[in-house]
Every structure is written in structure tokens, then in C-alpha cells.
C-alpha positions in Angstrom: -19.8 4.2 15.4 -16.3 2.0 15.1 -17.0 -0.9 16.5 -15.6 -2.4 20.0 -13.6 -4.4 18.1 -11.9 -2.3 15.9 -11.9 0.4 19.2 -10.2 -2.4 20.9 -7.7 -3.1 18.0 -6.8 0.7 17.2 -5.7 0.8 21.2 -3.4 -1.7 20.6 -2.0 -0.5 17.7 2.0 0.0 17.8 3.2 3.2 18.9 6.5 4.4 17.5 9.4 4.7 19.8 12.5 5.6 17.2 13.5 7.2 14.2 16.7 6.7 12.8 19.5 7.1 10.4 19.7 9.5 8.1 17.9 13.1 7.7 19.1 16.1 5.1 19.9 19.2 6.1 16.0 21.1 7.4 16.7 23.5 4.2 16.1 23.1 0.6 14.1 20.2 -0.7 13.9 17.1 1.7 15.7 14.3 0.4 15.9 11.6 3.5 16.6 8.2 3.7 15.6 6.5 7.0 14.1 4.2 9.1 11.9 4.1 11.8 11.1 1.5 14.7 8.4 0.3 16.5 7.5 -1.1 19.6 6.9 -4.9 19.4 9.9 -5.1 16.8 10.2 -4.0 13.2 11.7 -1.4 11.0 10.0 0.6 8.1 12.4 1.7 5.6 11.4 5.0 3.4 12.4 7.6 1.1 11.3 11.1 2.2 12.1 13.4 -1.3 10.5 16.9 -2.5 9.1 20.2 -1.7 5.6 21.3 -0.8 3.1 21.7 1.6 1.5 19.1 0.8 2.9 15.4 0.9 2.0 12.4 -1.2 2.4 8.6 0.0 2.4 6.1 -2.0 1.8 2.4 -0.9 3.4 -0.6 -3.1 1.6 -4.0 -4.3 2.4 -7.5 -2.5 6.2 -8.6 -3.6 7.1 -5.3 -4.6 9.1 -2.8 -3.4 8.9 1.1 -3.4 11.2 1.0 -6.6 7.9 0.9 -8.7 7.0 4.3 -7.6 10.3 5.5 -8.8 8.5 7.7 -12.0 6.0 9.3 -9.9 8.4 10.3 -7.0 10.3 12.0 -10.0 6.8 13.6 -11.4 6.0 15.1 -8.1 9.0 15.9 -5.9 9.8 19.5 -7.6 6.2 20.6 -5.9 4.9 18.0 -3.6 6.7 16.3 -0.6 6.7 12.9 -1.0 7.1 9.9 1.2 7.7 6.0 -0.4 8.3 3.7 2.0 8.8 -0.1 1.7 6.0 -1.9 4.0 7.4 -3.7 6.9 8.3 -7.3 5.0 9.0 -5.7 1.6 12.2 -3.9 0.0 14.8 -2.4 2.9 12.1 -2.7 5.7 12.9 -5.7 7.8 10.6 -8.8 8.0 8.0 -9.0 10.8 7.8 -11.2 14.0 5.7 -14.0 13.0 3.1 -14.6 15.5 2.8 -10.7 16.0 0.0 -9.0 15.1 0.5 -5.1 13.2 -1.5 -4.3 10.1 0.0 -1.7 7.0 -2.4 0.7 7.6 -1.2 1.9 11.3 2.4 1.0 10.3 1.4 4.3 7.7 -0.2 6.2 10.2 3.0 5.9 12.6 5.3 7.1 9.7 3.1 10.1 9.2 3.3 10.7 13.1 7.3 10.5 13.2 7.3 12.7 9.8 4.9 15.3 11.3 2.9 14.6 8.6 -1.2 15.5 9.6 -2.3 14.5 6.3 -1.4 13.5 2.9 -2.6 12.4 -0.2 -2.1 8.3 -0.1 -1.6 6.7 -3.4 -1.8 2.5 -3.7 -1.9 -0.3 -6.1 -2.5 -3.9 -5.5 -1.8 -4.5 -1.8 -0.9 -0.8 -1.5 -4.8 0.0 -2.5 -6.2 -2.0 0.4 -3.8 -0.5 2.9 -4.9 3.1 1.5 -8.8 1.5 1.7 -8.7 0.7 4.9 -7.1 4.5 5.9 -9.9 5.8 4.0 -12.5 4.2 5.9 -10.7 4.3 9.3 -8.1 7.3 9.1 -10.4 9.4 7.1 -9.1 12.4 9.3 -5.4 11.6 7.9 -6.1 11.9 4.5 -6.4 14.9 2.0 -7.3 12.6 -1.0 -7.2 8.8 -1.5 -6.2 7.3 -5.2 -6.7 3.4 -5.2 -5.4 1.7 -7.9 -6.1 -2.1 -8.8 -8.1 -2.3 -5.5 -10.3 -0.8 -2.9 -11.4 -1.1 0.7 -11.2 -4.9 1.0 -13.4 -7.0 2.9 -10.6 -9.7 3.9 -11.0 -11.3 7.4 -9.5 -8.9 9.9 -7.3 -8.9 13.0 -10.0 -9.2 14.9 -10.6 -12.7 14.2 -7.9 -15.6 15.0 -7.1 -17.9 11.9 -8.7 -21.1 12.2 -7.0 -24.9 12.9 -7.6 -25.7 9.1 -6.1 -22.3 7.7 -3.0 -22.6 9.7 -2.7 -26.3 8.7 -3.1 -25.3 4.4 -0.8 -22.6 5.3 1.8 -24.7 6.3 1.2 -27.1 3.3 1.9 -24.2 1.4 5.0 -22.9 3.3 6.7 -26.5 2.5 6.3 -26.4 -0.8 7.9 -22.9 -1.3 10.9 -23.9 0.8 11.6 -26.7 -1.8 12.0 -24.1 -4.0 11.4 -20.7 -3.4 13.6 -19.3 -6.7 10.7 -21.1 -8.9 8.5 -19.6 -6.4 9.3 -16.1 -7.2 9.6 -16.7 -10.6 6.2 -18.4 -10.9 5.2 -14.8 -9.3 7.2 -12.8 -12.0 4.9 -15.3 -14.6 1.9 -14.5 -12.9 1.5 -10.9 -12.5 3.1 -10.4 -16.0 -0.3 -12.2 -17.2 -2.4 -9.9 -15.2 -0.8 -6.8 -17.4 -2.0 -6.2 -20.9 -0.5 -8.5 -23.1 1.0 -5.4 -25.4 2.7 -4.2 -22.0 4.1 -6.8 -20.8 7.7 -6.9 -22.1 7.5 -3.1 -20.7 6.9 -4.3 -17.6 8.8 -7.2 -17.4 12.6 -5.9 -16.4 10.8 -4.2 -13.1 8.7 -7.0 -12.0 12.0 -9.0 -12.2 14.2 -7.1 -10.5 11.8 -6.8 -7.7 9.9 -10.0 -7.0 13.4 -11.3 -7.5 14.7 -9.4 -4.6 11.5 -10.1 -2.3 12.7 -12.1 0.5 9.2 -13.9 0.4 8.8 -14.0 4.3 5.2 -13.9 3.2 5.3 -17.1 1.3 7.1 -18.7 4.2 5.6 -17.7 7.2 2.1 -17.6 8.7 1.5 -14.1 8.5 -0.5 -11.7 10.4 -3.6 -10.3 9.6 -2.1 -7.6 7.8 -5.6 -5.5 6.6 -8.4 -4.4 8.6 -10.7 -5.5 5.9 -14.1 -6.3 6.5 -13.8 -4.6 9.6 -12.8 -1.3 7.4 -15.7 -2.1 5.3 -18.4 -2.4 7.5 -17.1 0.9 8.6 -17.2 2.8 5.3 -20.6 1.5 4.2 -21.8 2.9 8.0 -20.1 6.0 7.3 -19.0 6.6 4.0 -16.0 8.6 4.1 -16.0 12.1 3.0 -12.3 11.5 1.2 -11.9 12.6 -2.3 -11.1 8.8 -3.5 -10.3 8.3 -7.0 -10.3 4.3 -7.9 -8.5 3.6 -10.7 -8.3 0.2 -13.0 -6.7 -1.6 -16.2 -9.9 -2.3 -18.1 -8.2 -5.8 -18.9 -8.3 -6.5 -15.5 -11.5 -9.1 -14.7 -12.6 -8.0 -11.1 -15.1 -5.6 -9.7 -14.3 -2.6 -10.4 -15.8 0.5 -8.5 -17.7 -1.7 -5.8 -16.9 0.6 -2.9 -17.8 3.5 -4.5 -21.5 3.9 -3.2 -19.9 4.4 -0.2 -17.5 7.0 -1.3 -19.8 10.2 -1.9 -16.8 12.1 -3.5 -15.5 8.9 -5.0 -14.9 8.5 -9.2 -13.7 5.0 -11.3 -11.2 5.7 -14.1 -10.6 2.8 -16.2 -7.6 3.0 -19.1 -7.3 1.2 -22.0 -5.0 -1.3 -22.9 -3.9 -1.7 -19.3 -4.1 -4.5 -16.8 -3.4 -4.5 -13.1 0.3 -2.9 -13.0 -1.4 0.5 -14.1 1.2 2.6 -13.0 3.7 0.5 -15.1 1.7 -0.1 -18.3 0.2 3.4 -19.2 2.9 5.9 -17.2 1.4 8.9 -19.0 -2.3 8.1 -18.7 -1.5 7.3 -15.0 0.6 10.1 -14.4 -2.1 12.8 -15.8 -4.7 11.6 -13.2 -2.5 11.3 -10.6 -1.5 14.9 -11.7 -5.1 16.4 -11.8 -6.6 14.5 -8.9 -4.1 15.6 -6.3 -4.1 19.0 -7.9 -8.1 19.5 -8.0 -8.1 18.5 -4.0 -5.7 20.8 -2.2 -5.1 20.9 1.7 -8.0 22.8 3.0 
């Protein structure tokens, strides 16, 4: 059973009150570029491209943007709808309300809602993966397959908890010394997650990670933020129920972390690790990345 907690939480959760701007013409492939709102205050900015029965979501890492998707939505859209929106604080989506409490993972469920989407396939790296781990523990019924990539079902603390005197404090230590220089900031960012690839991608890589953690607005870095995962409370509900969702978890094997820990819990779960790849998998390998995106989604159709 979901917890009081988390029963209390998912009542809260935003409901969507607008969609906006601008939608293509209802025949032909969808190619849409919009924004909704939601109550409480915040826009989601997204791309809706394709054809298909079957849509595809894919879910960007922390200080990036739905650019780095930009391959697969090419891959895909001549036989799968697919949706790539920028989480609210990221790319064209605008920042949150600091001091209000949403997390990623219903921000996705109400863009499926205003979409008419029931369920899709929910693809996410980095940050993206423990959005898509928390819909695969808590959203199960939203989701024809799950592919996590760099990440899982996280057990960070969740909204249900406040932040403590001492966190808020060491956050604001922190936000002062990004102000003093929040170009170096980003850059150290670009440095940082460049050493997390593979050394023999990283010049591949590096033009993208630029352009985009160059173009974050950092509100992250610069605000106390809300508690933006479920987490642990996602993970105490996938180890009590372990989700039925066809999750495939995929990893660099240069990356030094766990990899696979959720997967007792994940009865039609599989690990795929690539070679000579790090954490931007997508990024570094395109073609070994693109295959098993490609035969996952394809071997677990809409039922």
C-alpha cells in the first residue's frame, strides 16, 4: 500500500489549468511546440514531434536541456510520437517559485494528461532517470516501458520531509558563492561532467555540454530548491511492490556507481552496460544507445 504520506502528497499534487501556444494542424505527423501551466505557478516548455500510437518521453539530466535528446527525437519520430519537454527550471520552461513545493515526476504526469497521453514509454538519463524511477514505482499504470539511463529509482529524501536548519544554512553558503560568480560556476559544471564521460568521448561531447550548461539559468545553484524527487519514498514503494514495468537500466561501464541496484525489485527489469562510455551514454556511444533504445521500445508494445 502507498503510504499516508505519499497518499497525502499525490493529493496535493498540481493540477493543470492551461495549455498554450502553439499546436499543428490535427493531420499528418504532430510537430507542436508549446507550453503548458500549472496551478501554483510555472510553465513546462515541450516539443511534441512524430507519428504513432505509441509515444515516447524522454526526460533530460540536471543542467541540461531537451536539446540532448535531439538524435533520438530524429530516430523515432517517423514511427513513434514523441514528446521532449524541458523540466520546469531547465531550457524554455520557466524557473519555479522558490518556497513551492512540485516534484518532476507529476509535472510529467500532467503533461501526459493535457497531451491525452494514457501511457508512454519514459526514457531518462541523469536527473531524467530518477524522475522516470520514481514514475515507475509510483505511476506504474502510466507507463508502457521504462529505460533509465545513468540512474534509477533514487532514494533521496522526499517531499515529505522539511529540510532541516543546518541544510538550509550550507545551502545558503553555497548559493553565495555561486552568485560571486556563477559563469565559473557553470563552467566548472561543463569541466565536471566532461570527466564523468569516457575519456576517448569527451571532445565528442564537449560542444553539447557547452552549449547547454552554458545556457542553464542555474536557478538550481541559486535558490533553495524544492524537493524535486519522491525518492525514498518511491523506493520504499517499489521494493513493497515491485513494479511490473518493462524497465531497462542502462550504464557507461566507466561510470563508478551502483549499477543495477533497483533491479531486484524490477521483475521485468535488465542492466545494459556499454563499453567505452561514461555517464552521458546517449552522447558518447549514439549507435550502441540508439539500438537498445530501438529494440526495447520495439519488444514491449502497447498492450
Amino acid at each position: 500500500m502507498i503510504s499516508t504520506t505519499i497518499k497525502a502528497w499525490l493529493k496535493a499534487v498540481p493540477k493543470l489549468v492551461a495549455v498554450l501556444v502553439t499546436i499543428a494542424a490535427a493531420t499528418g505527423p504532430i510537430n507542436a511546440q508549446s507550453t503548458i501551466t500549472f496551478q501554483g505557478g510555472g510553465k513546462m516548455y515541450y516539443q511534441d514531434t512524430g507519428q504513432g500510437h505509441e509515444a515516447v518521453i524522454f526526460l533530460h539530466g540536471h543542467t541540461l536541456d531537451r536539446r540532448m535528446w535531439d538524435e533520438q527525437v530524429k530516430l523515432l519520430s517517423h514511427s513513434y510520437r514523441v514528446v521532449v519537454p524541458d523540466l520546469r527550471g531547465y531550457g524554455l520552461s520557466s524557473d519555479p517559485q522558490e518556497g513551492y513545493q512540485f516534484t518532476h515526476a507529476d509535472d510529467v504526469i500532467a503533461l501526459m494528461d493535457s497531451l491525452q497521453i494514457d501511457k508512454a514509454h519514459v526514457v531518462g538519463l541523469s536527473m531524467g532517470a530518477y524522475v522516470a524511477g520514481d514514475m515507475v514505482a509510483l505511476f506504474p499504470h502510466r507507463l508502457i516501458s521504462c529505460i533509465m539511463v545513468s540512474g534509477e529509482t533514487c532514494t533521496f529524501t522526499g517531499p515529505g520531509k522539511p529540510r532541516s536548519a543546518k541544510s538550509i544554512a550550507d545551502k545558503k553558503k553555497s548559493i553565495a558563492a555561486v552568485k560571486a560568480d556563477v559563469e565559473g560556476y557553470k563552467r566548472r559544471r561543463v569541466s565536471g561532467l566532461l570527466s564523468a564521460c569516457y575519456a576517448g568521448n569527451r571532445d565528442k561531447v564537449r560542444q553539447e555540454l557547452t552549449r547547454e550548461i552554458m545556457d542553464w539559468g542555474a536557478w538550481q545553484a541559486l535558490h533553495i530548491t524544492a524537493r524535486v524527487y519522491y525518492g525514498e519514498q518511491a523506493w520504499a514503494k517499489l521494493k513493497a511492490s515491485k513494479s511490473q514495468v518493462p524497465s531497462l537500466i542502462i550504464y557507461g561501464a566507466n561510470e563508478k556507481v551502483n549499477k543495477g541496484y533497483s533491479l531486484p525489485y524490477l521483475p521485468n527489469g535488465k542492466l545494459l552496460i556499454i563499453k567505452k562510455c561514461g555517464h552521458m551514454v546517449n552522447l558518447e556511444q549514439p549507435e550502441q544507445f540508439n539500438q537498445a533504445l530501438l529494440d526495447w521500445i520495439s519488444n514491449h508494445p502497447l498492450k
